[in-house]
C-alpha positions as CSV (number, residue, x, y, z in Angstrom):
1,X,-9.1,-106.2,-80.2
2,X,-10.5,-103.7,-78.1
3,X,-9.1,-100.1,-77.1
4,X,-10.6,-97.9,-73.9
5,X,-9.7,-94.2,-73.4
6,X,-10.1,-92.9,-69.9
7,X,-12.1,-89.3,-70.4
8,X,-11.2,-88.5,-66.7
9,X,-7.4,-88.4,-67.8
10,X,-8.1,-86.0,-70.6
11,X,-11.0,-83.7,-68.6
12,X,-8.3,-83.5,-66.1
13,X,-4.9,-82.6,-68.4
14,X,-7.3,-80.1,-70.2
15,X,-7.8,-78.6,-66.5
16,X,-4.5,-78.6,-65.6
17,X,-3.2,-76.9,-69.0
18,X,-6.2,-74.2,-68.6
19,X,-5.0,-73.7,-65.2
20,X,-1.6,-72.9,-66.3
21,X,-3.0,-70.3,-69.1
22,X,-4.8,-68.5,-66.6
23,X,-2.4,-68.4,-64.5
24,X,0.3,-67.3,-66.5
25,X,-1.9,-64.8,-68.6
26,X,-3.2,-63.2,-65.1
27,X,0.7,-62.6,-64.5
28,X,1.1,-61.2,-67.5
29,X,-1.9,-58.8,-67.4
30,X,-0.5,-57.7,-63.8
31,X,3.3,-57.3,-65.2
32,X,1.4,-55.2,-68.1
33,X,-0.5,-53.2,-65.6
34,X,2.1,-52.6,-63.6
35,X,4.6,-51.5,-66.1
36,X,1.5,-49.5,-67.8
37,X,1.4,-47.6,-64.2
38,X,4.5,-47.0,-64.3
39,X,5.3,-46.3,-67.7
40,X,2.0,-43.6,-67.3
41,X,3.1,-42.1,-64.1
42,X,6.9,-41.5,-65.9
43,X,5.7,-40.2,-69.1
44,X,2.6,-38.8,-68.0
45,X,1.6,-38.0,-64.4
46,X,5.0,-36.9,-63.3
47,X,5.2,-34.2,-65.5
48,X,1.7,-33.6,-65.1
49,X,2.3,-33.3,-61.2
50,X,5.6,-31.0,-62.3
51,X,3.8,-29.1,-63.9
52,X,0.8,-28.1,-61.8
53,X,3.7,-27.6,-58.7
54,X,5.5,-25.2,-61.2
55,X,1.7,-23.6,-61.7
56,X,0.6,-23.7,-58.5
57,X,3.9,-21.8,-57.2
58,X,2.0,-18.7,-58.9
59,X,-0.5,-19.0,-56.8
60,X,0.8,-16.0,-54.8
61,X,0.7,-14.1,-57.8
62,X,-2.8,-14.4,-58.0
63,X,-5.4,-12.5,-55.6
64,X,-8.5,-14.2,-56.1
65,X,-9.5,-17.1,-53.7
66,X,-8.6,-20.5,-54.9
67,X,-10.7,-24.1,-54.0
68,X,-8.2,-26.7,-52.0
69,X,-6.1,-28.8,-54.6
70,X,-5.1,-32.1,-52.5
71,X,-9.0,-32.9,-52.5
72,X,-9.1,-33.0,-56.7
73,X,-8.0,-35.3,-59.1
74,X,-4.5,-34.7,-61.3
75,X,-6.4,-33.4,-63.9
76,X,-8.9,-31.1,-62.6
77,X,-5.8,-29.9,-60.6
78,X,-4.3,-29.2,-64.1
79,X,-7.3,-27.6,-65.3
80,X,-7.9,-25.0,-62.2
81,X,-3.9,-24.3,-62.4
82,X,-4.4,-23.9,-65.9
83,X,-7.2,-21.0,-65.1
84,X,-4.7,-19.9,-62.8
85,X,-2.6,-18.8,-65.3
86,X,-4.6,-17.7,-67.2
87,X,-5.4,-15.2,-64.8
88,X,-2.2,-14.3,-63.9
89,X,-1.1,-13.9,-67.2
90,X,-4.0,-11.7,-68.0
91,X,-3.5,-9.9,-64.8
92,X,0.2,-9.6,-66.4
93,X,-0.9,-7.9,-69.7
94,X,-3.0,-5.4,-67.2
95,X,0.4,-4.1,-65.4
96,X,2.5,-4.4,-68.8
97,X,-0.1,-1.7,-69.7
98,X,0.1,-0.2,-66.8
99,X,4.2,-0.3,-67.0
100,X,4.2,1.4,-70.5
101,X,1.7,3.8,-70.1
102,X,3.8,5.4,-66.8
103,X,7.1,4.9,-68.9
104,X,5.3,7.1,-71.4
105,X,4.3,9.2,-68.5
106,X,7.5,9.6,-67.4
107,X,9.1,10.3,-70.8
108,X,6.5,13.0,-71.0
109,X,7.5,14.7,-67.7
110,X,11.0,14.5,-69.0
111,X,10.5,15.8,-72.1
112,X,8.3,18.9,-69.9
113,X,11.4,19.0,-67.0
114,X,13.8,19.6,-70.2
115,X,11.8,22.7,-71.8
116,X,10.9,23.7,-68.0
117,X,14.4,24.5,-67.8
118,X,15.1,25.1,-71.2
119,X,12.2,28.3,-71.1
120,X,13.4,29.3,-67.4
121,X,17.2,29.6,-68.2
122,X,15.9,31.9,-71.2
123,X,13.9,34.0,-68.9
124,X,16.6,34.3,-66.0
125,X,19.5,34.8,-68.3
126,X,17.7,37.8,-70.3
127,X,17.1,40.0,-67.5
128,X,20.5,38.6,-65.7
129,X,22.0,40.0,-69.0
130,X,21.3,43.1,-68.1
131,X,22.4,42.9,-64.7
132,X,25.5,42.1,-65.4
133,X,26.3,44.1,-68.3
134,X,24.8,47.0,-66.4
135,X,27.0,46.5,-63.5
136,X,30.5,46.1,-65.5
137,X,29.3,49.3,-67.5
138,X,29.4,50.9,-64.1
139,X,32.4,49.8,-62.4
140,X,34.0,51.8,-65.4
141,X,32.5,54.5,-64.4
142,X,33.9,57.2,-61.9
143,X,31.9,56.2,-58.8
144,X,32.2,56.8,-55.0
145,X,34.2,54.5,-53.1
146,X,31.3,53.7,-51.3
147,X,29.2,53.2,-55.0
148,X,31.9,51.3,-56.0
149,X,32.1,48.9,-53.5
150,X,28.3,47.9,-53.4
151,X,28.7,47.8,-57.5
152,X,31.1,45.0,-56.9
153,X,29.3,43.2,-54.1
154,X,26.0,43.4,-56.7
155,X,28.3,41.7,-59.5
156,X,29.7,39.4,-57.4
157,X,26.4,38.0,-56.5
158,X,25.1,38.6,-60.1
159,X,28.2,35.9,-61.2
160,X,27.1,33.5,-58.3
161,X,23.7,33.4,-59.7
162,X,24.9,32.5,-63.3
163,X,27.2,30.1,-62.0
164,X,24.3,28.1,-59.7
165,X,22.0,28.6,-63.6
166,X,24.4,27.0,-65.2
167,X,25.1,24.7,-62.5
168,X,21.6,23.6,-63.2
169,X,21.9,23.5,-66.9
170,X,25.1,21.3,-67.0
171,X,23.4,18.8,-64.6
172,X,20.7,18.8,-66.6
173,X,22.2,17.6,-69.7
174,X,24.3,15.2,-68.4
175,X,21.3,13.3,-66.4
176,X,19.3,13.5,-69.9
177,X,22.4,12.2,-71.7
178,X,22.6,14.9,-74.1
179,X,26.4,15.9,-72.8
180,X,29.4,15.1,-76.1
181,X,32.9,15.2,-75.6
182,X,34.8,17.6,-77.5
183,X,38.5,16.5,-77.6
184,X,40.8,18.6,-78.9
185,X,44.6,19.2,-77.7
186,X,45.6,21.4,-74.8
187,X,48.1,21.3,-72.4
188,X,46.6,20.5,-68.7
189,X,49.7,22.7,-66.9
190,X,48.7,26.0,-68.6
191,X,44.7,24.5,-68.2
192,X,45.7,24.4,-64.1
193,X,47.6,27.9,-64.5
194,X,44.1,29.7,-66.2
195,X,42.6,28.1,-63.2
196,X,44.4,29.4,-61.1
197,X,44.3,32.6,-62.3
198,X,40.5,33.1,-62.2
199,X,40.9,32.8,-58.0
200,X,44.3,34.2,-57.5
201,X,42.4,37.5,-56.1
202,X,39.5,34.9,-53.7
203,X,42.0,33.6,-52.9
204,X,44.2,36.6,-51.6
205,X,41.6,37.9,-49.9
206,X,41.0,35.2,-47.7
207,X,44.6,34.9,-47.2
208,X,45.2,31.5,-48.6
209,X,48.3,30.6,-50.2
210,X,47.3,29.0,-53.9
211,X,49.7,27.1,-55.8
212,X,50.4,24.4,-58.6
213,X,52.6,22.1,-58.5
214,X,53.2,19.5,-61.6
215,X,55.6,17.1,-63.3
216,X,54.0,17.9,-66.8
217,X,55.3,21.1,-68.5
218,X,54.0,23.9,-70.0
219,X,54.7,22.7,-73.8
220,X,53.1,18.9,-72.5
221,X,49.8,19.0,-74.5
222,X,47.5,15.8,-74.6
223,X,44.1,15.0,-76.9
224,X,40.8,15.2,-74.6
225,X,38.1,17.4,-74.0
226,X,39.5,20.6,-72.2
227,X,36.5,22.2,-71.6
228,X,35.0,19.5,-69.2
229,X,38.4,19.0,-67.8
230,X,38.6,22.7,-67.0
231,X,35.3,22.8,-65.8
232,X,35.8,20.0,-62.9
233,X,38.7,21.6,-61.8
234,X,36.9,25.0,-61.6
235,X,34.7,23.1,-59.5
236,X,37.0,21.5,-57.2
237,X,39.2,24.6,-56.6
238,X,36.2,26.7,-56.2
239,X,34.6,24.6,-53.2
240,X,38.0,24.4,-51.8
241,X,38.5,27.8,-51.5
242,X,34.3,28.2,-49.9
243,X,35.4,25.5,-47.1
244,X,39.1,27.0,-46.3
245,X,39.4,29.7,-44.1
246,X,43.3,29.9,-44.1
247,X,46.3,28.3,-44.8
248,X,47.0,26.4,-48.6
249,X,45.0,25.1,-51.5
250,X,47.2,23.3,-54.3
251,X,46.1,21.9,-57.8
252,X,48.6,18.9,-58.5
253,X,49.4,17.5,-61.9
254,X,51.4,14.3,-62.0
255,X,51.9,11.8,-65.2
256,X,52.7,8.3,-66.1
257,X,52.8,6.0,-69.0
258,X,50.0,3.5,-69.0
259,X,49.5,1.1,-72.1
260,X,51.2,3.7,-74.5
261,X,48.8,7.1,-72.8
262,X,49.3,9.2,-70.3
263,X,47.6,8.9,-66.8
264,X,47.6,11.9,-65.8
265,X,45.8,12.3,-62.0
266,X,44.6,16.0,-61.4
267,X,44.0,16.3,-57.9
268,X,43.2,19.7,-55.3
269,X,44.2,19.6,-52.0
270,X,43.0,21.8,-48.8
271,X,43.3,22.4,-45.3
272,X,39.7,23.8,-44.9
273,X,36.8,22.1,-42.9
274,X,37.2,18.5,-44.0
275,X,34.3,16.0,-44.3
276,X,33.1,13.4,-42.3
277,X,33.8,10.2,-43.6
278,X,29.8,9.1,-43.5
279,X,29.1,11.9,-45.7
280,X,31.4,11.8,-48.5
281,X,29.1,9.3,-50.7
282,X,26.4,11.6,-49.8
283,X,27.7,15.1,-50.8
284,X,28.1,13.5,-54.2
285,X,24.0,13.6,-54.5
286,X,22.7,16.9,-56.1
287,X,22.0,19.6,-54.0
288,X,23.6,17.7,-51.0
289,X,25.8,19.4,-49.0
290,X,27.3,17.9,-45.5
291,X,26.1,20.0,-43.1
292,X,22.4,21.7,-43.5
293,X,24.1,25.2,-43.0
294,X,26.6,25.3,-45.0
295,X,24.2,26.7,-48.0
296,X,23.3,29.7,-45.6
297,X,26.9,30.2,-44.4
298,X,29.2,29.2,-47.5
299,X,26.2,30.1,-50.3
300,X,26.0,27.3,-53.4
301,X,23.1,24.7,-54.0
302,X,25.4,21.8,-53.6
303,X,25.7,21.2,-57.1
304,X,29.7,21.6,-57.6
305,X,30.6,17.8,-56.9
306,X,27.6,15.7,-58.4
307,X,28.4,17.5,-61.6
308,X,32.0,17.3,-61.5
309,X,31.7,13.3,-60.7
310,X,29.1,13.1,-63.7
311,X,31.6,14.6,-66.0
312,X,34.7,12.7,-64.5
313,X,32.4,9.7,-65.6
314,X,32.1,11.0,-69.0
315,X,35.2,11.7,-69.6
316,X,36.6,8.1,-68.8
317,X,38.0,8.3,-64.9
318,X,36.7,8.1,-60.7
319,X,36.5,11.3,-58.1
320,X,38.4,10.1,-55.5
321,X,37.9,12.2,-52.1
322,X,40.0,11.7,-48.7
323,X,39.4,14.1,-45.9
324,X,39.8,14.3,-42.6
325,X,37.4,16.5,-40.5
326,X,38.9,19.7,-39.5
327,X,41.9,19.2,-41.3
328,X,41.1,19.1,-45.2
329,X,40.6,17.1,-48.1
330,X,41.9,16.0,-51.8
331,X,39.5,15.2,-54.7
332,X,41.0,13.4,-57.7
333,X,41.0,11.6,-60.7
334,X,42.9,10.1,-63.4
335,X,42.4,10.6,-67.0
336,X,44.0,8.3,-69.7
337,X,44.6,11.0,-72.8
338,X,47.0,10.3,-75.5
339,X,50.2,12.4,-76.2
340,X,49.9,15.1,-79.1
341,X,51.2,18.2,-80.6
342,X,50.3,21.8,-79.4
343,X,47.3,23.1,-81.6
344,X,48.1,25.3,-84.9
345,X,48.1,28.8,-84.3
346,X,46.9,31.3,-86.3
347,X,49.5,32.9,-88.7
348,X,50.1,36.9,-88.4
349,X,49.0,37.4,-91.7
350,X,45.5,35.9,-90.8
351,X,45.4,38.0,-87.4
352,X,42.9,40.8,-87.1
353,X,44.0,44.4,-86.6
354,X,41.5,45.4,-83.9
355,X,41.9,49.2,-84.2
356,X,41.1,49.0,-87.7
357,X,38.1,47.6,-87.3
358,X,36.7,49.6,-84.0
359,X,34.8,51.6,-86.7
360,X,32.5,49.3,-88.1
361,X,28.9,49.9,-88.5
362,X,26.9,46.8,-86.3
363,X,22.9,45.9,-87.3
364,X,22.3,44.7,-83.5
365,X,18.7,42.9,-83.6
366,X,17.2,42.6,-80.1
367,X,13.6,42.7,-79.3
368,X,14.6,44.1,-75.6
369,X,15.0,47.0,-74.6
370,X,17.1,47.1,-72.0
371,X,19.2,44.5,-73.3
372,X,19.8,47.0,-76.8
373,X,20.4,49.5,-74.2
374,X,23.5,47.3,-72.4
375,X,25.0,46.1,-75.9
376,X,25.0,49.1,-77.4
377,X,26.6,50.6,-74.7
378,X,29.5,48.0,-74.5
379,X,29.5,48.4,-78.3
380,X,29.8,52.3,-78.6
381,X,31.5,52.6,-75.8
382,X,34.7,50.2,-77.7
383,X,34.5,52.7,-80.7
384,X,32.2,50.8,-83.1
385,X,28.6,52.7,-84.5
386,X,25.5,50.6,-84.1
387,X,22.5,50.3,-85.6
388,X,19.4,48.9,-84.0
389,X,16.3,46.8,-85.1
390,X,13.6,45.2,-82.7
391,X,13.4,41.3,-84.6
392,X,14.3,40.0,-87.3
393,X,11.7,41.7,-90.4
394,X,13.2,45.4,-89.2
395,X,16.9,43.8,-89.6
396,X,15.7,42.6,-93.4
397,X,14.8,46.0,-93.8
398,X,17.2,47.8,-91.9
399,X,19.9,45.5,-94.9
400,X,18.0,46.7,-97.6
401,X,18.6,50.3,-97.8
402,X,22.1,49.8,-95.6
403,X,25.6,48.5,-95.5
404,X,26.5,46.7,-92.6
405,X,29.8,45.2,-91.2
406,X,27.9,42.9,-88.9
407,X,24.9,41.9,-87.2
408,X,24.5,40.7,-83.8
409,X,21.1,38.3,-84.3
410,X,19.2,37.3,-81.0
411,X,16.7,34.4,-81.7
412,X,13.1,34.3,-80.0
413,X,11.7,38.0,-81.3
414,X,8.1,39.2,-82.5
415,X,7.1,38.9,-86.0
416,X,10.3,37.1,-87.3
417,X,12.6,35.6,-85.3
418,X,16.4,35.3,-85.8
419,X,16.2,31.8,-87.7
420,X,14.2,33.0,-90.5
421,X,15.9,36.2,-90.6
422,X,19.3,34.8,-91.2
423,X,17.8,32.0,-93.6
424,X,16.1,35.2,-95.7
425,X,19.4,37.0,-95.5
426,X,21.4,33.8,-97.1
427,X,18.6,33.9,-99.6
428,X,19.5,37.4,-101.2
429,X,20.9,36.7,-104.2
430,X,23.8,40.3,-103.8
431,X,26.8,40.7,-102.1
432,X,24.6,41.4,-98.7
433,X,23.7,37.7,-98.2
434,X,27.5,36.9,-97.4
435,X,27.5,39.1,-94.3
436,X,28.4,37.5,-90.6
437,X,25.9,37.2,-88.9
438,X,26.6,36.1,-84.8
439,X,24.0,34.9,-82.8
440,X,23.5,36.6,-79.8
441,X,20.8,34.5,-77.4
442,X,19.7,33.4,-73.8
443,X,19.0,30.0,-75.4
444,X,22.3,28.1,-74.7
445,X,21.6,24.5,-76.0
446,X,23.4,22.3,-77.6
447,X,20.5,22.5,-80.4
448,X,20.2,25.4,-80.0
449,X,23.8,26.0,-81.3
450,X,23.3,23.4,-84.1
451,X,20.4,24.8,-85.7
452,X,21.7,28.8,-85.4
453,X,25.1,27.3,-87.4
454,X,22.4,25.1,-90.0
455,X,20.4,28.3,-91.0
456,X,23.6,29.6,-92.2
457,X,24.9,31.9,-88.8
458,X,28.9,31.9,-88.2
459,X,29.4,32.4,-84.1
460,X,27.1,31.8,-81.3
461,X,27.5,34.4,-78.0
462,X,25.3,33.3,-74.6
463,X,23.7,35.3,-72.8
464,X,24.5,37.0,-70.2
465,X,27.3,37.9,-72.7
466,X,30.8,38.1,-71.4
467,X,32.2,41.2,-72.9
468,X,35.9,40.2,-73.7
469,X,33.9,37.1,-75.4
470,X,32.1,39.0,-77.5
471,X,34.8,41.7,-78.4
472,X,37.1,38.9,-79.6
473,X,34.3,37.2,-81.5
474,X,33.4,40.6,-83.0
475,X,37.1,41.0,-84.0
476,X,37.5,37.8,-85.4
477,X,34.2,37.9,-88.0
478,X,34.8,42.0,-88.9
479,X,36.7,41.9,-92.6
480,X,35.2,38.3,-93.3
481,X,32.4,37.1,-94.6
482,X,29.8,34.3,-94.3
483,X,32.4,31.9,-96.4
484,X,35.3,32.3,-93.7
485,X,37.1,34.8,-96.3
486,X,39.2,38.0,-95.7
487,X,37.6,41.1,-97.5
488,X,40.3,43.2,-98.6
């Protein structure tokens, strides 16, 4: 028996099965390559191409010429966007530097503005002092009725200037920050009635009817810081009686109950001028007034309203203004203060006699001459004796060898100023180191006042000093000492 096997047959399945293989691995290499592209471009070139877009948008921030991107590949496109941001980042550090170093710069100038003013307001105030004590001295005196009325014009515009200082000052202090609220409890009818007061005679002259007209009483006291209060009101009855020539100005008062407070919206109406309604925002600036001439023809530095809206601010409400040009205006604001009781007076037992104590003996320590010359005038001339010592080592002496009632301290002197002379005085270990001791000083900080009550002093009195201030401060301290005690 015999068996044949064709080769061709098997040559030619072998073919046919290779064939297939190739065939179906060359689809498979193409399925892998194209799901490698894609898989590639997904997880790598589309991010790669987001990412040099998101680099390449900083372009602009960079100065320096750059070569054109389309004609590189992906990567070198990363790598130059890369440098790119490198540079701008570096460039980024530069004006970060740059940034501090005028932040610091500008801190700096602060810091010098602040003692600027600080050292000027020392310097004006001192011989503005003696201005106005000189001039109240002198309307007391018998004068001419021709002397007496340029002594009044010359203390009127001596009280203008203090008024535009300390304009300055309290504008000062709230753009640095450095204002507190003082809250205490006062009723904001007989607030409105001192007010009114201090213009009733302005007023009269210029033949304006003033008036007040409220739905709080006189025994309606609230929790809030009068001062400020009183101060913005000053303010807005003040420039309404600058801008009206005739007819009525009337400080309004209303109250309602608003989540348990009162809102109580102080408001001051006028028929003067008016404003124009494109300047009211303006006027609100600093040293901005509406019309260029008003500063020559009604006076002030424009200062009145940006303070009063910085303070209104602070103290929790919004100036409103509407006016009408020629036919007046009304600022106001509302205040949310809560309902309390009127403030403890002071029981008769604890009140001073002020005849009894016109007689003192006063250690007044003032490196000026002229300003000695005005306080011991006011002083002698209101029955007490004074002694004088030119700084602070001639008071220490001066309270060695003598008994003294009081001394009136003033702060920058020669040789030892009126901090270490208190603090040495506290120091003395005898009956002398309990005496009150009232500082007496152009330097009318907030710090100021601080460190004066820290070295152991018991009142603080501004210069240019108000003389009823100062009497009532005097007759408060005399038969007291430094603990707050009555001396028998």
């Amino acid at each position: 028996m015999s068996i044949a096997i064709s080769r061709n047959n098997l040559v030619k399945g072998i073919d046919h099965h290779v064939g297939q293989m190739r065939f179906f691995s060359a689809i498979s290499l193409l399925l892998l390559g194209v799901l490698s592209y894609f898989i590639c471009q997904y997880l790598l070139l589309s991010p790669l191409t987001k990412i040099n877009n998101k680099l390449l948008s900083l372009k602009c921030l960079h100065k320096e010429p750059q070569e054109p991107l389309a004609e590189q590949s992906e990567l070198d496109r990363l790598n130059t966007s890369v440098d790119t941001l490198e540079n701008v980042l570096k460039q980024q550090a530069e004006r970060e530097q740059q940034l501090n170093k005028a932040r610091l710069d500008a801190e700096t100038a602060n810091k010098s503005k602040a003692e600027f003013i600080a050292t000027m307001s020392h310097e004006i105030r001192t011989p503005l002092n003696v201005i106005l004590g000189a001039l109240e001295i002198l309307e007391e005196e018998p004068l001419t009725q021709h002397g007496q009325k340029f002594t009044v014009s010359a203390h009127n515009a001596a009280k203008i200037l203090l008024s535009q200082l300390n304009d300055i000052l309290d504008y000062s202090k709230l753009d640095s920050g450095k204002a507190i609220l003082n809250n205490t409890s006062f009723s904001p009818f007989q607030m409105a009635q001192s007010i009114i007061a201090i213009f009733a005679d302005q007023a009269q002259q210029k033949g304006i009817t003033l008036q007040l007209n409220s739905t709080l009483s006189t025994n309606n006291y609230v929790l809030g810081d009068e001062g400020k209060s009183s101060q913005i009101l000053t303010n807005l009855l003040g420039n309404a009686i600058k801008f009206t020539d005739s007819g009525s100005i009337s400080i309004n008062l209303k109250s309602n109950i608003y989540k348990g407070k009162q809102a109580i919206t102080f408001s001051v109406t006028d028929t003067g001028i008016g404003i124009d309604n494109n300047k009211i925002q303006s006027i609100l600036s600093p040293f901005v007034q509406s019309d260029a001439s008003f500063s020559r023809r009604y006076g002030g530095a424009g200062m009145g309203l940006a303070i009063s809206q910085a303070l209104v601010h602070l103290i929790g409400g919004e100036l409103e203004i509407t006016s009408e040009l020629h036919q007046g205006s009304t600022f106001s604001f509302t205040l949310q203060l809560e309902s309390t009781s009127a403030p403890l007076k002071i029981s008769d037992e604890h009140k001073l006699n002020n005849t009894k104590h016109q007689a003192a003996t006063i250690l007044l320590v003032e490196d000026s001459p002229s300003n000695q010359m005005i306080a011991k005038a006011i002083l002698a001339k209101n029955g007490f004796n004074v002694a004088t010592a030119n700084n602070g080592k001639e008071a220490v002496a001066a309270l060695e060898n003598t008994s003294y009632d009081l001394i009136l301290m003033d702060l920058q002197m020669p040789e030892m100023n009126g901090f270490e002379a208190c603090t040495y005085i506290r120091d003395l270990h005898n009956n002398k180191s309990d005496i009150p001791i009232i500082a007496m000083t152009a330097n009318v900080s907030q710090q100021d006042q601080v460190q004066c009550l820290s070295v152991g002093m018991d009142d603080f009195l501004t210069k240019p000093i108000n003389k009823i201030k100062m009497l009532e401060v005097l007759h408060h301290w005399l038969g007291r000492n430094h603990s707050h005690k009555t001396v028998s």
